[in-house]
C-alpha positions, 0 to 999 in steps of 0.5 A: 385808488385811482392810476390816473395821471391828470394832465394840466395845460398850461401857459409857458414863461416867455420873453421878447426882444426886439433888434434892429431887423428882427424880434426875438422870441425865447419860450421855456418848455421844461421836460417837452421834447422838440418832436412834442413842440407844434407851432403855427401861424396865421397872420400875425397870429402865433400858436404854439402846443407843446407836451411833456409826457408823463414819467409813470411808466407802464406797470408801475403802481403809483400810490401816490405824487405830483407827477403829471403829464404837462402840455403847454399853450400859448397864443401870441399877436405879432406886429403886423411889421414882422414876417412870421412867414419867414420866422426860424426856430431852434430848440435847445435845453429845453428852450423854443427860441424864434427869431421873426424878420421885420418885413421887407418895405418898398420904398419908392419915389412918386413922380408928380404929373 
């Protein structure tokens, strides 16, 4: 019988608002720990992995379950109209939460010549 633990990628449940001045993105990551969360971003290109170790501890000889180590994955485009440069993030009970800032605009009048 085999002692190995698959680990499966998957996409995590996600929701979006919008406000005002900013979007609001919340990610559920059940069981990952915020030292487990990477996020990047390019653009207005977001990347996010995250892990959720497996709980098969050392020594044990597992016979038989359904637990498996969980990593998670999700790539998301942002409107050009917001500033993931200035994107904050928190992570509480098991959820990401971001909080992207519209960008700034510049408005100015032109004098006709």
């Amino acid at each position: 019988m085999s002692t190995c633990t698959p680990t499966i990628t998957q996409r995590p449940r996600y929701n979006i608002s919008e406000e005002d001045s900013h979007l609001t993105l919340q990610i559920a990551l059940p069981g990952a720990a915020k030292e487990n969360v990477e996020l990047q971003t390019e653009a207005n290109l977001l990347r996010l992995q995250a892990e959720r170790p497996s709980l098969h501890q050392q020594g044990w000889n597992l016979i038989s379950g359904e637990e498996q180590a969980d990593q998670y994955a999700l790539e998301l485009r942002i409107n050009p109209q917001y500033d993931l440069s200035k994107a904050e993030a928190s992570f509480d009970n098991n959820v990401l939460q971001l909080s992207i800032p519209t960008k700034e605009t510049s408005e100015r009048t032109l004098e006709i010549q």
